[in-house]
N, C-alpha and C positions, 0 to 999 in steps of 0.2 A: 683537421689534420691529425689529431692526436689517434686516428684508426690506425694509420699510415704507416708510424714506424713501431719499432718489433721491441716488447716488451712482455711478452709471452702470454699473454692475452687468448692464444689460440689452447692453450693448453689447459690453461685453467676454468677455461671454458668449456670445457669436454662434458662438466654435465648437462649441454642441453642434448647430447644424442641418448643419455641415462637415463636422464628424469632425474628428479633432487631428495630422492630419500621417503619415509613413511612419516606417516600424521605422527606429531607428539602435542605436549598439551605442557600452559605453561604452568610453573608450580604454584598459580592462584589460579587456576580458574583456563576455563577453553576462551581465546582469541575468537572475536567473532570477525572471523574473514569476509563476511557478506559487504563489510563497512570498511569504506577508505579508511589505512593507516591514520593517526593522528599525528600529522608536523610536529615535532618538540624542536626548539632552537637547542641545537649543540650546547651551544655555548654561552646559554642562562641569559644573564642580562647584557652578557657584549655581542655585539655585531660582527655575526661569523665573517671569518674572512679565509681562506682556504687556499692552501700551497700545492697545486697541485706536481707531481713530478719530485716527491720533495728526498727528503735524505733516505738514502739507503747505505749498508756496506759501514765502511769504518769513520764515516758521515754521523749515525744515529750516534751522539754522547747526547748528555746534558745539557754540555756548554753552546751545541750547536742548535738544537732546541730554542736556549735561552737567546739563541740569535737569531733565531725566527720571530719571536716573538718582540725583539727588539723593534724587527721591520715592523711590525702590528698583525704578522701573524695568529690565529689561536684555532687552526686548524692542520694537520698538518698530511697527507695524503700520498703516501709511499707504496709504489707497487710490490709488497714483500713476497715472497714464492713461498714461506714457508712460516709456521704458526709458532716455531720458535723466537722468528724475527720480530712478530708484531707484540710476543711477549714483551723481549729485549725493549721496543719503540713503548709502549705503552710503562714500564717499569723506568726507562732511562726520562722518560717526558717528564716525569711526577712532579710539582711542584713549579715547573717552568712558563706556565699561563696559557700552552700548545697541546691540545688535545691530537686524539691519532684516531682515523677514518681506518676502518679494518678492511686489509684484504689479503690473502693467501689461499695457497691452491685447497688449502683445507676446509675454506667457504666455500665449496662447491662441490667436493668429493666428501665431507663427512659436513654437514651445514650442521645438523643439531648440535651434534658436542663440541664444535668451533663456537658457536655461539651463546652456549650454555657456559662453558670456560670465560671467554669475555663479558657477559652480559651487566654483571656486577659493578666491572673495573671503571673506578672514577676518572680514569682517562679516556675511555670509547665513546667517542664521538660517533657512533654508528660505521653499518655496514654498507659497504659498495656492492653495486652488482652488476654493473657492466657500462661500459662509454657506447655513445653513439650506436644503439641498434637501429634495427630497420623494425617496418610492423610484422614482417614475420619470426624474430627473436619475440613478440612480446609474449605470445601464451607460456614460452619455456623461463620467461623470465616473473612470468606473475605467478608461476609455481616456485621460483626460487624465492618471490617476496614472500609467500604465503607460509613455508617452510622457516626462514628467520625469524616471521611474527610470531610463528608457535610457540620456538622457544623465549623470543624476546621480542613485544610489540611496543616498547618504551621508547627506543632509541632511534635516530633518524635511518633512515632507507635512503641508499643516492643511487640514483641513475643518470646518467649525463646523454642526453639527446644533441642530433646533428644539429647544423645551422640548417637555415632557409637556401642557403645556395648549394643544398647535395640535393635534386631533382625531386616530386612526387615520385615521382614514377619508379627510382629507386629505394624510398621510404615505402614503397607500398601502401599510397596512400592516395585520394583525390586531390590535396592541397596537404599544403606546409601546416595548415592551422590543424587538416581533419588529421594529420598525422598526430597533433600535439593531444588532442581531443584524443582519441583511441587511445595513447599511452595514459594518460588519466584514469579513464575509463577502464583500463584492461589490467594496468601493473595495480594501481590505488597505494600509491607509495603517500599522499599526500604533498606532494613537492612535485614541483617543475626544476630541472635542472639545465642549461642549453651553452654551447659555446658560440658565439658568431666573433670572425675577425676582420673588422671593416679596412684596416689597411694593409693593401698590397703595394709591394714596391714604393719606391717614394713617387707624390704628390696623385696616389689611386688609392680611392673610396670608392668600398661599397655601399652605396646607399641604401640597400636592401637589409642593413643591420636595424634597420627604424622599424620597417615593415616586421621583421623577426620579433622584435620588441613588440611590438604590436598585437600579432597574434598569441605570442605566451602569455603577453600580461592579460590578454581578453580573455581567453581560456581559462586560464590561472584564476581571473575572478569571475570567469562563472561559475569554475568546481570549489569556491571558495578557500584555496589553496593559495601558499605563496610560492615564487621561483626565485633560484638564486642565477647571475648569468657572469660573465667574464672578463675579464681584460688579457690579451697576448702580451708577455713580459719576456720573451725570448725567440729571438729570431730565429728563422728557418726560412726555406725557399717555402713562397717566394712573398713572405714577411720580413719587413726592416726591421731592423734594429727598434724598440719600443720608447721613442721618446716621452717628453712629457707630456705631450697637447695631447698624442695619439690614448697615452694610458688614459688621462684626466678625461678626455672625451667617452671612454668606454667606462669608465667608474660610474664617472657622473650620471651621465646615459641613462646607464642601468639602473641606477636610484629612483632617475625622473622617473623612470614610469614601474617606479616601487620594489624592486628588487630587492630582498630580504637575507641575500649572503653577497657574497662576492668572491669572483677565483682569480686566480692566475694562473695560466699555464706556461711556462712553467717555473718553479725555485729554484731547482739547479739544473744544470746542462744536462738531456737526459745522454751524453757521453756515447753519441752513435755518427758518424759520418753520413747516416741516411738524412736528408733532408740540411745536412748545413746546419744544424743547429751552433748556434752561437750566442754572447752578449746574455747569457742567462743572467739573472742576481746571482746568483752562485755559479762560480764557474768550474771546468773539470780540475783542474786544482784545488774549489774548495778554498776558492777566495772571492770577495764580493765585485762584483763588478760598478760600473756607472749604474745602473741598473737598480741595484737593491737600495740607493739611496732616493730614486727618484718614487720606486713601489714604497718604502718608508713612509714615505712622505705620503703622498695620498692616503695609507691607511690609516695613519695617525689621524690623519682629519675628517676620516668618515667615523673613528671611537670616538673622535674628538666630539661630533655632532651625531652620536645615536639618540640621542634624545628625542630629534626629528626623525631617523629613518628607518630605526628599528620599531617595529609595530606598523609602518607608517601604510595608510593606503591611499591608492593612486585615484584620487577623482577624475580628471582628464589630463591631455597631454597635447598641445597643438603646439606649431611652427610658425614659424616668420622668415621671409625671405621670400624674393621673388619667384625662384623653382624650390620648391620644396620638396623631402625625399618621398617615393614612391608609397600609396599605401596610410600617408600623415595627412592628419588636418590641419589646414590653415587658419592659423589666429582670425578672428574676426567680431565683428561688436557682438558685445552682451557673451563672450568668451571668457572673461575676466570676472571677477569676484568685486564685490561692493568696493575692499579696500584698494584695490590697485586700478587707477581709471587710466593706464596707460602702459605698455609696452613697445618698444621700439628697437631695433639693430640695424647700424649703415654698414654692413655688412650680408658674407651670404647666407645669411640667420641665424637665430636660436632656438631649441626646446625651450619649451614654455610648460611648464608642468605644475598642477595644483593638490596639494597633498594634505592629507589629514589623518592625524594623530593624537588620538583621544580629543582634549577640547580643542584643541592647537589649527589651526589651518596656516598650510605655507604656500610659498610662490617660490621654484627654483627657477631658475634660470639658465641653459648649459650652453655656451659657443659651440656651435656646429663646425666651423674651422679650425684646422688639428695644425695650423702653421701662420697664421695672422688675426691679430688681437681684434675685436669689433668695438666700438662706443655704442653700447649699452644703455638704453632710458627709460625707469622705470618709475612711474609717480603714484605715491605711496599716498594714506591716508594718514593723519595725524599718528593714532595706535600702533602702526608698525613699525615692525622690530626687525634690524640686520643680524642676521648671523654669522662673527666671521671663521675663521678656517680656526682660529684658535683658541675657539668654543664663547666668544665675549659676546655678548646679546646687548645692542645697542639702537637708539630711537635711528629712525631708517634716514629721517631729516638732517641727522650727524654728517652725513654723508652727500655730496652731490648726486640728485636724481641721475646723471646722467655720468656711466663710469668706461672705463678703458677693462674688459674682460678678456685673459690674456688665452691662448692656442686650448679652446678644450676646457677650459675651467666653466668656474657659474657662480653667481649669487642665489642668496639664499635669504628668504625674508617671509615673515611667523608672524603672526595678530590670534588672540584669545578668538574664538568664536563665538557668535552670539546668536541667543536665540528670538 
């Protein structure tokens, strides 16, 4: 949805009928463009987490910064029209624990010296270069990436691709996956970026957000790339209001099958009457809603536990439940890992996801229902360890095999690896 409403997008965008400027060279040495960008995490050793839609206007101080960051903010993604502003956001962040994603009409009409002025600052978090193209934006945009690696090939490249439910045929592309595949291939940002929003209205899921998952993370690990993907934190037609289950389901989700940032769209109310938007964390007054306390929450306990998710990769990812989503596999014998000889849900399932990070192997666990809690059984071997939301690493046996996991949340459980 975030094509949809008007944020001037069309104008700063004016250099694909240009072209993006002449060859420069960086001040150590020529960029070798022939080779996919190198991923860098933004954000060192915490776990990006990304505001999109975030402050603009008399929004950008310090203090309001340091209230993003409160929520577990440490990215923060402002659409600025002009190079003066992302000065102001990058000088007023300093200190605050919220890096600044650069964008201004002057990344695109003068790209070298926009990025030669930022490339330094210990605040930039990298360069954006456009939401949701199609595969005919990508050649004018794999000259816009080639163009900022010139001047700077250190800092991250974002580009944010559609969901699985805007048609091939409109991506210009055979399938949702070859689309994913060509962008890889053609931009070489190193990154997968993607929004899917699985609930519409109250009590509709799109089950096709599994399938989406599915094909990025496949892709993602065959170009040996990671992708960051999303949670909707502010209503519009014809998305509700973003409860807890709904958020916890899309966080979690996105971990199980490895996901190496996470967004929200959006921080505050992007203050247009198009679409309804409503219920932001931040609303047009610039006060918090129900909203920023429940987005807190969650990201406190994905910094909480980056131990496990940052670096982490995705071994498999299967289902349980009698109809399982389109596109997923169904748990089945010899699915499972030596130490867990059992999973179970008397409900309408869960992600079953097996993850590894450095020696560490885990077992997450995520409720697939975003509005009733499931009983949960999972039978651990002696060595395993629970992880809970508020970072305590305990023997798994502490705890009854068999738990109440509440709209959308998940367990989580870690054993040494052995060789």
């Amino acid at each position: 949805m975030k094509h949809l409403f008007a944020w001037g997008i069309a104008s700063i965008l004016a250099f694909m009928a240009i072209g993006c400027g002449h060859s420069i060279e960086q001040e150590l040495g020529t960029t070798d463009l022939a080779t996919p960008h190198v991923y860098t995490n933004p954000t060192g050793d915490e776990f990006p987490i990304l505001a999109w839609y975030s402050l603009l206007g008399d929004q950008v101080t310090k203090e309001r910064y340091e209230e993003m960051a409160e929520a577990g903010f440490n990215i923060s993604f402002s659409h600025f029209g002009t190079i003066e502003q992302v000065e102001q956001a990058l000088e007023l962040s300093q200190g605050t624990g919220v890096k600044i994603l650069i964008t201004c009409g002057e990344m695109y009409n003068d790209t070298e010296n926009t990025v030669k002025r930022f490339r330094h600052h210990p605040q930039n978090a990298g360069y954006f270069l456009r939401d949701e193209p199609t595969g005919a934006d990508f050649p004018a945009l794999a000259e816009l990436a080639e163009n900022i690696r010139k001047a700077d090939d250190t800092k991250l490249l974002y580009l944010n691709l559609f969901p699985n439910y805007v048609s091939p045929a409109h991506l210009g592309a055979e399938s949702y996956a070859a689309h994913v595949k060509q962008f890889i291939e053609q931009i070489k940002l190193g990154m997968v970026s993607f929004d899917h929003y699985p609930v519409v209205f109250e009590g509709v899921r799109r089950d096709n957000f599994y399938a989406n998952l599915e094909d990025v993370a496949a892709e993602s690990k065959k170009a040996g790339i990671p992708f960051w993907a999303f949670s909707l934190s502010t209503a519009h037609d014809p998305y509700p209001v973003a409860n807890r289950g709904a958020m916890r389901l899309q966080i979690f989700t996105n971990l199980a099958y490895g996901a190496q940032g996470i967004q929200y769209f959006t921080y505050t109310n992007p203050g247009t009457e198009t679409w309804n938007f409503h219920n932001a964390p931040i609303d047009t007054n610039s006060q918090r809603t129900e909203v920023w306390d429940r987005v807190a929450e969650i990201n406190h306990e994905v910094q909480t536990l980056k131990g496990v998710f940052l670096g982490a990769e995705m071994i498999k990812v299967r289902h349980t439940g009698e109809n399982i989503p389109a596109q997923t596999v169904a748990l089945a014998e010899g699915d499972l890992p030596a130490q867990i000889s059992k999973v179970e849900a008397d409900g309408e399932g869960v992600v079953v996801s097996q993850l590894k990070n450095g020696t560490m192997r885990y077992l997450m666990i995520v409720n697939r229902d975003i509005y009733q809690p499931q009983r949960v059984t999972v039978e651990c071997a002696e060595e395993v360890m629970r992880y809970l939301p508020n970072g305590k690493i305990v023997p798994a046996a502490t705890y009854s095999p068999s738990l109440y996991v509440e709209p959308g949340d998940m367990l989580l459980f870690g054993w040494q690896e052995t060789k």
